[in-house]
N, C-alpha and C positions, 0 to 999 in steps of 0.2 A: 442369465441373459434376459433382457428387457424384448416386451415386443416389440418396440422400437426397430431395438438394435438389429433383431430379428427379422425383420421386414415386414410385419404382421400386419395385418390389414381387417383384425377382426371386428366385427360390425357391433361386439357387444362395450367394446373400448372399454378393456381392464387394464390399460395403462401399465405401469413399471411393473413386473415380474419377473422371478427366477427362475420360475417355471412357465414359459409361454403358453400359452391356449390360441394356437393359429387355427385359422377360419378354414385349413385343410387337413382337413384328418390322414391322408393319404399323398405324399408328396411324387409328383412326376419326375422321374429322372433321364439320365440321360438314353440308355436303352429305351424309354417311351417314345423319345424325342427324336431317335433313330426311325420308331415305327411308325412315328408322324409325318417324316419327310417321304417316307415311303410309300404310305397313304395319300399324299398329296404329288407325289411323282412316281407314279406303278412305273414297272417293268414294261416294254414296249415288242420284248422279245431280240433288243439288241444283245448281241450279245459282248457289249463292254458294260452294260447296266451293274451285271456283280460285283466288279471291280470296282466301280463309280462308286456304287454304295457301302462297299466294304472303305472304300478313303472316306466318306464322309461318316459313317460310323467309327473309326480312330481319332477322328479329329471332334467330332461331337464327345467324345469321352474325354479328350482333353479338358474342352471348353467345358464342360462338368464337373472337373476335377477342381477347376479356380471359380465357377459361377454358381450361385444359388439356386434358390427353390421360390418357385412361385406360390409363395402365401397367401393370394385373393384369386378363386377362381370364377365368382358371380358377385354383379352387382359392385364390383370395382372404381378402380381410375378408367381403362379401357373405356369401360360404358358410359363415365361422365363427360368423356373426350368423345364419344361418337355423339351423344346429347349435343355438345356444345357445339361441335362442328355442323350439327343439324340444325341446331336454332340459326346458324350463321350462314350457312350456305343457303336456307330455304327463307329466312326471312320471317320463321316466328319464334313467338315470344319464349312459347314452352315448347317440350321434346322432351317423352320417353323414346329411350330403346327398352327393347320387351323381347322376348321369346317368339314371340308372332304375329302378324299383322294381325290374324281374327281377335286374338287379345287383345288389342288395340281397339276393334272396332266395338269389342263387348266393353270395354270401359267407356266409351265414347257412348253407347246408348245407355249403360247404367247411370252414366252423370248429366245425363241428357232424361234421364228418371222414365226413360220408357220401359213402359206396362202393358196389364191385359187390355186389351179393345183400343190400346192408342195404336195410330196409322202410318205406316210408314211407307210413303212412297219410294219407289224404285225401279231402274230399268226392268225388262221382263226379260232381258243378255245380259248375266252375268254370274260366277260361282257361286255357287252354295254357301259359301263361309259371311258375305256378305249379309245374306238374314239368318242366319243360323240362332240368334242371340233372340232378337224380337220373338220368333216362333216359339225361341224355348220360354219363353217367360208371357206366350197365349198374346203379342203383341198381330195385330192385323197386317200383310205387305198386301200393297195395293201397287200392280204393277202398272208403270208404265210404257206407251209402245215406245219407241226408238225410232231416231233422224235415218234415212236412207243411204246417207252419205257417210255416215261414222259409225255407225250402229249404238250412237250413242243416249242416252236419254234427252226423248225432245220436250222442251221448255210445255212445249203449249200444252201438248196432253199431260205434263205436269200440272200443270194451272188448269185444267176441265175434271181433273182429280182431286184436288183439295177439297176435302169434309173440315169440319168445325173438333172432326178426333184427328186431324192430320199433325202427328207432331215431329215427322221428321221429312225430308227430304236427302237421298243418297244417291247422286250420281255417281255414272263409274267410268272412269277414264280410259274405256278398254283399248287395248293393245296399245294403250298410252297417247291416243288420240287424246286433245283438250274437250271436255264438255262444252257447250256452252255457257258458260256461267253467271253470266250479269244478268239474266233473265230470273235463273235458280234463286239468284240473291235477294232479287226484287222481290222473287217471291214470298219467300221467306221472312223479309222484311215485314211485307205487307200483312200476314198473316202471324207472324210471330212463329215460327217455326224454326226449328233448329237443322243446320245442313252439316253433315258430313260427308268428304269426300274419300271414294272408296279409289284412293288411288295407287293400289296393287299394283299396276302396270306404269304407272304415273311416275317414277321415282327423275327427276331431274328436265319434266316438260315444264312448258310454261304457255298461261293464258292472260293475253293481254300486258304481255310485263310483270306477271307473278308467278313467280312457282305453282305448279300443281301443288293439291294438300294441303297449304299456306293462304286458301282464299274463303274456304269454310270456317265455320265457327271449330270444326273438328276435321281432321285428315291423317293422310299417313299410307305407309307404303307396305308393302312385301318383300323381304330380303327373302324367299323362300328360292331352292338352286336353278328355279329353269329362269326370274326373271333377269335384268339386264346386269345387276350384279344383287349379288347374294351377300350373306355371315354365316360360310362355311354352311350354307343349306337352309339353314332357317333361320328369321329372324324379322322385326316390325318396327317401325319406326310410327309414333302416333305422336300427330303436332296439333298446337292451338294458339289462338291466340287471348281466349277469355280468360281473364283473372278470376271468375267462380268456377272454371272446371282446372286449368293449369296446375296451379300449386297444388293440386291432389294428386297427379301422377304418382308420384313415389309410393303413395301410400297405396294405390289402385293396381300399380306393379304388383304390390308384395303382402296381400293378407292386413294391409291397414295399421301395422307397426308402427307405432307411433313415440318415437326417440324425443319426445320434445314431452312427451306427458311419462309417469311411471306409477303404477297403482303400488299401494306399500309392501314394500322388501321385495320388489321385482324392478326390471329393469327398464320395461317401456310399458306403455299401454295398445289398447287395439282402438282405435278409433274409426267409424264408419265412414265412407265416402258419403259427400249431402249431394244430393242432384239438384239442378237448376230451380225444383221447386220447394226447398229444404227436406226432404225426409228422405234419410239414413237409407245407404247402400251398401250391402256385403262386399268386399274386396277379397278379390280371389288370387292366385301366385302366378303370372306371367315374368317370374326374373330372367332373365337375361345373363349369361356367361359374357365371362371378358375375350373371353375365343372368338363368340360370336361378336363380338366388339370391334376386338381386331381385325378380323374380317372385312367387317364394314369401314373403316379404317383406309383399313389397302386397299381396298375395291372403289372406295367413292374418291378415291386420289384421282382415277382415270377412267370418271363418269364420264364428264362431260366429252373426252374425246371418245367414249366408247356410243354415247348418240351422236356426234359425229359419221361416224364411219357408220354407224346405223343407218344415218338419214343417207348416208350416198348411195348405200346398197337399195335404200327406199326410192332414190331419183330416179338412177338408174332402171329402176323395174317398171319406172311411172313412162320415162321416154323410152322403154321395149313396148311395152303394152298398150301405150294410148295410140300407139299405127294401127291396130288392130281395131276396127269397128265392133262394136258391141262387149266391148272390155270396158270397164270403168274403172280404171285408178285411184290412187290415196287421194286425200285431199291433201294440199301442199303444204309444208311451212310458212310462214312471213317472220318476220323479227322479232316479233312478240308473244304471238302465239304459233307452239312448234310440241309436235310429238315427240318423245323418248324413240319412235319405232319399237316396238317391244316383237310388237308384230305387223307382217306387212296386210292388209287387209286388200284382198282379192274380190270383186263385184263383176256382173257380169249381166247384160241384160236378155233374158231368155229366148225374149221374139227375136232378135237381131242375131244369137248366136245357133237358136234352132234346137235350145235344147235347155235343162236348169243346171241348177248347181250340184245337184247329186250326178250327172250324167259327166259334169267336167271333172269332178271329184274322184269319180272310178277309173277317168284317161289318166289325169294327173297321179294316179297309184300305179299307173301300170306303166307309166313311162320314168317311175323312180322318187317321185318327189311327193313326201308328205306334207299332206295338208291338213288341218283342223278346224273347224268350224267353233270359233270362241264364243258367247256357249251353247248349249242347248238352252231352249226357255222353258225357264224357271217353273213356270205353272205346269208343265208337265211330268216331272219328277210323282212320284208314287207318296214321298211324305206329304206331298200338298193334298192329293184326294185323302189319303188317310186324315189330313184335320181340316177335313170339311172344303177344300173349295173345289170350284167347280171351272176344271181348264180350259172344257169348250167356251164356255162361259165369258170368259177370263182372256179366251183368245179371239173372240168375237171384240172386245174393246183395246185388240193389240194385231190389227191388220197388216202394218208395217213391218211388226216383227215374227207373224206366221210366212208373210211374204218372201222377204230376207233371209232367212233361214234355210226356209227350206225352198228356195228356188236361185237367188242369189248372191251369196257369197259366202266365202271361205278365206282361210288363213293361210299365209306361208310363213316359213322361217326369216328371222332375217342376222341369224346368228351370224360371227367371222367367219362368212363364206368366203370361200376362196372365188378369185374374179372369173375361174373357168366354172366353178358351180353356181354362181351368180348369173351370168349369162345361160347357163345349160338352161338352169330354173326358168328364165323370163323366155328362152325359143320354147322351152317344151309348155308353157301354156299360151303363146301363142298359135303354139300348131298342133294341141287338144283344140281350142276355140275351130280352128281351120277344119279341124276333121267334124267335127259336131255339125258347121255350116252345111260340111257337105253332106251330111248325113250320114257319117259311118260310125 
């Protein structure tokens, strides 16, 4: 049997053989497949659930009996089919899918060639995975404070931050609110720096008539399980549009494999990733399964209706809450520029309510409804004193966002709530707000 004939999909292409060498050492059968739908549909404690799956385990053994074996399980068709649907649905040129969006963001400052003492601007709210890469490699963050209204990074104190070591700019599109970004641009422009967008929560917003991700020289999202849709749990999607970082993807995915060169009597070579300034960068393994492919696949079928129904549960919460004096609301959609809602962003102003945000934080727990505050800042965390910075410091040129935090606002859910938990949600922080006025 030829690999061909086989279904083989092996990445070393040994072509005709009698003896196959498939790219799966261990084939999944239909018993696996049984345990998969079961994992993906638990037991609910009906009790017709045994029978259900005792008929679909008979019938999957069938279809076993006549169907094959999945011979590619990373780095497939699956993945080059979410790729392509990526480039098309978001409007850039290039698209990895990857293992993780933090992979994504660490190839995007390796081919962006930052280093020790280069600077990287960034909000001072936002996760840890965002610098993770710069710090490891002794790179400088220099935070920025954040806009009042989105908690987003603000342009200007971007631009009162720029040094002559400033080589990147990373806004972050939290809870999938748009940045500002014709400001970021300019910036960037003007000084020659390079922008990635860290849009995590960003996966299918758009500013000013483009896609989040798609308006940076570097972008890209988080398929990780809690955002608006996942790949099976984890997974990243990194876009671009420059033709000196793009066509290095593949190779920045996977250890720098290089099928187009072969050093003698072997089959490829390893070629380095170049950065923006020419000089050689190690490529580390972020592959990507075609599971996690598939995923993204099914799930970005019924994106756009799923910010749909995001954004009504988001209106909805804006006309509960804006009757209520000293509540502050989302900022709205318009046509062009529109949040994914990932998360609803709760604000609240303290004089007017009688009290901060940790005080409505402790009613809103006790009346049933989790909240979270997206995220702590950054300069506080224990790795930043241990390499040297200094957070009083740090939070002395981030007023807005010592502000914000820790006095005004917080997160809610805005997953498929149901219309009676949608409405519970928007009374019960109207009448936390109510009890705080009065003082109790």
């Amino acid at each position: 049997m030829s690999e061909k004939e086989s279904g083989g999909d092996f990445r070393y292409a040994v072509g005709e053989s009698k003896v196959p060498w498939h790219a799966v050492g261990e084939f999944y059968d239909g018993k696996d497949a049984v345990e998969m739908v079961k994992f993906l549909l638990p037991a609910t404690g009906d009790p017709a659930y045994a029978a259900q799956t005792e008929k679909v385990a008979e019938e999957i053994k069938k279809l076993a009996e006549v169907g094959g074996k999945a011979t590619k399980l990373t780095l497939g068709r699956k993945v080059a089919e979410a790729e392509q649907i990526s480039r098309s649905y978001f409007g850039s040129k290039y698209a990895c899918f990857l293992d993780n969006w933090t992979g994504g963001m660490e190839i995007a400052y390796k081919l962006a060639g930052i280093g020790p003492g280069d600077e990287i601007i960034m909000p001072a709210i936002t996760f840890i995975a965002t610098m993770a890469y710069p710090l490891s490699v002794g790179a400088k963050i220099v935070f920025a404070d954040v806009d009042p209204e989105t908690i987003n990074l603000d342009p200007a104190d971007v631009a009162r931050k720029i040094t002559p070591k400033t080589k990147m700019i990373v806004p972050v599109h939290l809870g999938g609110c748009p940045v500002d970004m014709d400001p970021i641009m300019e910036l960037a422009a003007k000084h020659d720096i390079i922008v990635m967008e860290d849009a995590a929560h960003g996966m299918g917003g758009a500013y000013k008539g483009k896609k989040l991700g798609a308006i940076g020289h570097f972008g890209g999202f988080s398929l990780h399980e809690v955002k608006n849709i996942n790949s099976f749990g984890e997974g990243g999607i990194l876009l671009s549009n420059e033709d000196w970082a793009g066509p290095q993807f593949p190779g920045a995915r996977f250890l720098g494999l290089d099928f187009s060169r072969k050093i003698k009597d072997w089959l490829y070579d390893i070629s380095p990733l170049t950065d923006r300034y020419g000089k050689p960068q190690v490529a580390l393994n972020h592959s990507a399964t075609e599971i996690q492919a598939l995923g993204l696949l099914l799930q970005m079928q019924r994106l756009d209706q799923i910010i749909a129904m995001r954004k009504a549960a988001a209106e909805y919460m804006n006309s509960v809450l804006s009757q209520e004096d000293g509540i502050l609301v989302e900022k709205a959609d318009t046509a062009e520029t529109y949040s994914t809602h990932h998360l609803y962003l709760l604000r609240i102003d303290p004089e007017k309510v009688g009290g901060n945000i940790q005080q409505l934080s402790k009613k809103l727990a006790e009346k049933g409804l989790t909240n979270i505050t997206h995220f702590g800042p950054m300069y506080r965390f224990k790795i930043m004193k241990d390499l040297g910075y200094d957070e009083n410091a740090i939070a002395a040129t981030c007023p807005v966002t010592e502000k914000m935090f820790y006095h005004s606002y917080t997160h809610l859910p805005l997953y498929p709530l149901t219309r009676e938990q949608l409405e519970y949600q928007a009374q019960a922080v109207v009448e936390a707000v109510r009890e705080m006025k009065q003082g109790k």
